[in-house]
N, C-alpha and C positions, 0 to 999 in steps of 0.2 A: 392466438399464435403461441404452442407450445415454444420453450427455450433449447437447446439443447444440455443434456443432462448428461455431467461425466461420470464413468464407472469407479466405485469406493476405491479398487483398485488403486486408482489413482495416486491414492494418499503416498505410497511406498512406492512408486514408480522412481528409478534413480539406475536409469539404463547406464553402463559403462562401454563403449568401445571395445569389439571383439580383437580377438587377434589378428593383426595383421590389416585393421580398419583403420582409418586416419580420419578422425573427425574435428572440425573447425575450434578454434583456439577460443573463439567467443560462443562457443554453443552451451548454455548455462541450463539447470535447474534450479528450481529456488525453492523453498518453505519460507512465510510468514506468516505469524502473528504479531499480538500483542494485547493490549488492555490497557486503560483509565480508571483514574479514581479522582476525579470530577473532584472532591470536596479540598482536595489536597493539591488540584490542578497538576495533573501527575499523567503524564503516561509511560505505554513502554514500547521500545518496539524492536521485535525478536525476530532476525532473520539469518537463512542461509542462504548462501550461494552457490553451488554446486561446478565445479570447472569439471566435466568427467574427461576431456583432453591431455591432462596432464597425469592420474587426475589428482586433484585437490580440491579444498571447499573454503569458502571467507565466511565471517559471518560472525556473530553473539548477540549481545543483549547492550540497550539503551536506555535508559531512563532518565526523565527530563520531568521540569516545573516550571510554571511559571513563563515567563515571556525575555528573556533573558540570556535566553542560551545561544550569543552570537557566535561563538566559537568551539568546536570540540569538547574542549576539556569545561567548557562552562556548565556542562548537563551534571547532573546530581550523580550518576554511575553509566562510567561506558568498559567496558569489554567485548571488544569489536576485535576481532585479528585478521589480519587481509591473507594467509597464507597459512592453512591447518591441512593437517593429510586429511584426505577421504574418510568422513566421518564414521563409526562402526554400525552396522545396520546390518541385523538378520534379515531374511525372505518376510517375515512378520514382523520387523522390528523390535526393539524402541530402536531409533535411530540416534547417532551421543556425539556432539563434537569435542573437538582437544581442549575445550575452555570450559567444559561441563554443561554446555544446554542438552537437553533429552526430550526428546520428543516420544510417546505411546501410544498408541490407537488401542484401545480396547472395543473398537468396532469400527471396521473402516468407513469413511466416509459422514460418520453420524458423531461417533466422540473423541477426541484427542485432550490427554493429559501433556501437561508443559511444563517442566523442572528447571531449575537453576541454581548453582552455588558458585560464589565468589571463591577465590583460592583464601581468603581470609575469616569465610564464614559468617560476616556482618552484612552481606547482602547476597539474598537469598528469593525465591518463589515458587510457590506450586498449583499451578490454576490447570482447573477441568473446564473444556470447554466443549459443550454439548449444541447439536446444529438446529438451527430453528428453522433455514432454509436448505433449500435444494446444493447438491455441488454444480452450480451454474455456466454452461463452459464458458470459458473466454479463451480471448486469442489475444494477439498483438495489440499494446494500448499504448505504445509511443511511435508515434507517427514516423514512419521508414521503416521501422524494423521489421515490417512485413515484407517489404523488398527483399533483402537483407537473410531472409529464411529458406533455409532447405526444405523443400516439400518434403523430401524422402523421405525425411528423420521424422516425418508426421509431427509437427512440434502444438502445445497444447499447453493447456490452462484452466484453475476455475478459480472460482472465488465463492465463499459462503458465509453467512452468519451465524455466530455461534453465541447460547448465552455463557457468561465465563466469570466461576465463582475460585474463592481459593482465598491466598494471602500471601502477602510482601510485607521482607522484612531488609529495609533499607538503610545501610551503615546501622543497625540493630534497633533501630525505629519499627513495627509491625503495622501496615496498613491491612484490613478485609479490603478482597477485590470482588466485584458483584456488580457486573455490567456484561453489556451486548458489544460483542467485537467481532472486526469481519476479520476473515484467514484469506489466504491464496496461496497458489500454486503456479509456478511453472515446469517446463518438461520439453526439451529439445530443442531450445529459441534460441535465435541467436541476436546478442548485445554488445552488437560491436563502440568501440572506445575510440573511434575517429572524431576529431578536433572538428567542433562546432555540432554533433550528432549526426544520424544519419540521413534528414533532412533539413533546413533549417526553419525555425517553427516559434513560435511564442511556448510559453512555460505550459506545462499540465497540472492539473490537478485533480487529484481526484477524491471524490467526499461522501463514501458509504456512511449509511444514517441508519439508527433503526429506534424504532420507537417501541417495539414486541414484536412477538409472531402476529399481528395483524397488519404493519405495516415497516417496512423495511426495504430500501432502494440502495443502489450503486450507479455512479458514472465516473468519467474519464474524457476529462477536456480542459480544450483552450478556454479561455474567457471569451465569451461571446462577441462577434466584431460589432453587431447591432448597438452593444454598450459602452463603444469606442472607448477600448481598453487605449494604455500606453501603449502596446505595442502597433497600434494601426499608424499604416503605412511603412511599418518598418520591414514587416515579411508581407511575403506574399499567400496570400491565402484566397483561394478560385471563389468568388460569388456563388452563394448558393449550395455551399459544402458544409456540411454538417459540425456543429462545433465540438461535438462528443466522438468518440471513439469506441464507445463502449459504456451501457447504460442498461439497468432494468430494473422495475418495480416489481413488489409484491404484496396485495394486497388481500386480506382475509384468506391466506393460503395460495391466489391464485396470482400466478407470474406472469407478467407483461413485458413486451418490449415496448422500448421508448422511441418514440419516433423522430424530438427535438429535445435540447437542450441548451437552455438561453443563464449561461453566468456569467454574473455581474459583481465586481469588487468595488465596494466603498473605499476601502483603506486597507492602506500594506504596512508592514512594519517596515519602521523608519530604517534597523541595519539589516535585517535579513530579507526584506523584500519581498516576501510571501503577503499572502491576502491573512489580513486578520478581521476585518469583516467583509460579506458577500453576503449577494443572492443567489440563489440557485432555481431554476423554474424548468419544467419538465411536460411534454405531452407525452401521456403514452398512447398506445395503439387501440383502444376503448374511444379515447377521447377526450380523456380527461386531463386537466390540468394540475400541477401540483406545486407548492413556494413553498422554498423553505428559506427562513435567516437563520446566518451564521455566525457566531464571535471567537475567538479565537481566546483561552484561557493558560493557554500553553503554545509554545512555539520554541522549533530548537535544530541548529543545523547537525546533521548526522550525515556518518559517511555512506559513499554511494558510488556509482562507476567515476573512475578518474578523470571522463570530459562531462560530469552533468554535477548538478548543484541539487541537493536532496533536500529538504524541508518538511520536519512533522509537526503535528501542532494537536493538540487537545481541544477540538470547537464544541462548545455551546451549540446547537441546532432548534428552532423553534420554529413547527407546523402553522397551518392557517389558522387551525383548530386548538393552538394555545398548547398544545401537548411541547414537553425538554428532550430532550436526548443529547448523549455524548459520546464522542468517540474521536478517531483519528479523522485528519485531513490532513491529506500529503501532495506536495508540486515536487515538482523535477524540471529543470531548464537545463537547456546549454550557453556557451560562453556567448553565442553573437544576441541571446534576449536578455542574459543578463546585465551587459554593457549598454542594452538601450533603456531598461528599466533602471537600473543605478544611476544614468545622469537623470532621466526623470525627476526619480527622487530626492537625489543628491540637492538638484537644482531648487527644487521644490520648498 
């Protein structure tokens, strides 16, 4: 089963509202990246968010350590602004927002360069990041938002692996950055900001791995009910409903879809309440099974829509096969799963 594969195009797609068109308040495009540096327990993560309604774009750069970062200002460098004009973008790009992130394709779809300077010049980065996988479509990975969507506006997405070499220089500290990080994209979604989400749901997570270009996976889900998470009994979720949203392997070049996905949390952190260790287990469509454990080296609250709770983390990932990998792991809840996980824990 081929995947569907988006056109390089894609990369620059940043449609704006013609004259005389009124398009929805919450109708967002996005760019992310970011990267790790595993030795330093260090990541980053570099997003925009696109309002073309207005229009205007949110978004910069975060960098985090460590396990520690219960609050905002506790991460090592944030320059995040909720409200910048419409960032400047030729027909070909580089794309530049008002805080100095720059994005470059020097071939769409395949390589993207990623810039950054602080207004004070002690924190700083320039990572190339070249695609080892396909741009893999995706759609909607938070449960409702697909309701929620205009067909019209054809809305869309991928996500891809990139390896991503360069260097960070942090408050004038210089780390080499030389690891495998996933990108993504969205394009005409809409992300609506209603109290509790637009279904109500247990937390997601989601935990791209890559080990090289011979093996490398993505998904997006709840915690499995089979592994009687805290949240069971508190939402309702239909027997027999898949606990992923969005899932696919790649292995010696050839891509798969997943057919289940069964995750399991050992342990959460004590304030931020993310999983800092898990399993993760996968069939895909071959038939094969796949475990990965996870630890969490890094963990840090970053901002995100103003009714969900955003959490990235820097995890340790270790194969059946004794093979490491490193990279992000990110959840997203809303208010009525975090009130049932925080007495959990609290209690606990």
């Amino acid at each position: 089963m081929s995947l569907p594969i988006v056109s390089p195009q894609a990369d620059l797609l940043l449609p704006l509202p013609q004259p005389g068109e009124r398009w929805a308040s919450h109708l967002v495009h996005t760019h992310y990246f970011g990267f790790s540096i595993p030795e330093a327990a260090l990541g980053a993560f570099i997003y925009i968010r696109y309002q073309p309604a207005f229009p205007l774009c949110q978004g910069g750069v975060c960098i985090f350590s460590g396990l520690d970062n219960v609050n905002l200002m506790d991460i090592d460098f944030l320059d995040y602004q909720n409200t910048m004009p419409w960032p400047q973008a030729e027909p070909d790009g580089p794309i530049e927002t008002a805080n100095g992130l720059r994005i470059t394709y020097p071939e769409l779809g395949r390589h993207a360069q990623v810039s950054y300077q602080s207004r004070d010049g002690a924190t700083n980065f320039k990572i190339d990041q070249r695609a080892i996988s396909p741009l893999l479509a995706r759609g909607h990975v938070v449960p409702g938002e697909d309701t929620d969507a205009d067909p019209s506006q054809e809305p869309g997405g991928f996500e891809q692996y990139m390896r991503c070499t360069g260097s960070l220089t942090l408050h004038g500290e210089t780390h080499p950055i030389d690891c495998f990080a996933p990108r993504d994209r969205s394009w005409r979604q809409i992300r609506a900001e209603r109290q509790g989400g637009s279904v109500a749901m247990p937390g997601v997570g989601w935990s791209p791995i890559c080990f090289g270009e011979d093996l490398s996976w993505s998904q997006v889900s709840i915690e499995a009910p089979s592994g009687h998470p805290l949240w069971l009994g508190h939402f309702d979720v239909p027997a027999g409903r898949p606990a992923h949203t969005f899932a696919w392997i790649c292995v010696d070049g050839e891509t798969r879809a997943i057919t289940d996905v069964r995750r399991k949390v050992h342990q959460h952190h004590p304030r931020l309440y993310s999983a800092t260790r898990q399993t993760v287990e996968a069939d895909d469509e071959s038939g094969v099974t796949h475990r990965f454990e996870g630890t969490a080296i890094a963990a840090a609250a970053l901002p995100a829509w103003p009714n969900a709770t955003f959490r990235d983390h820097v995890y340790r990932w270790e194969a059946e096969d004794g093979r490491v990998s490193h990279g992000t792991y990110q959840e997203l809840w809303f208010d009525p799963y975090h009130s049932v996980i925080r007495r959990h824990l609290t209690a606990a």
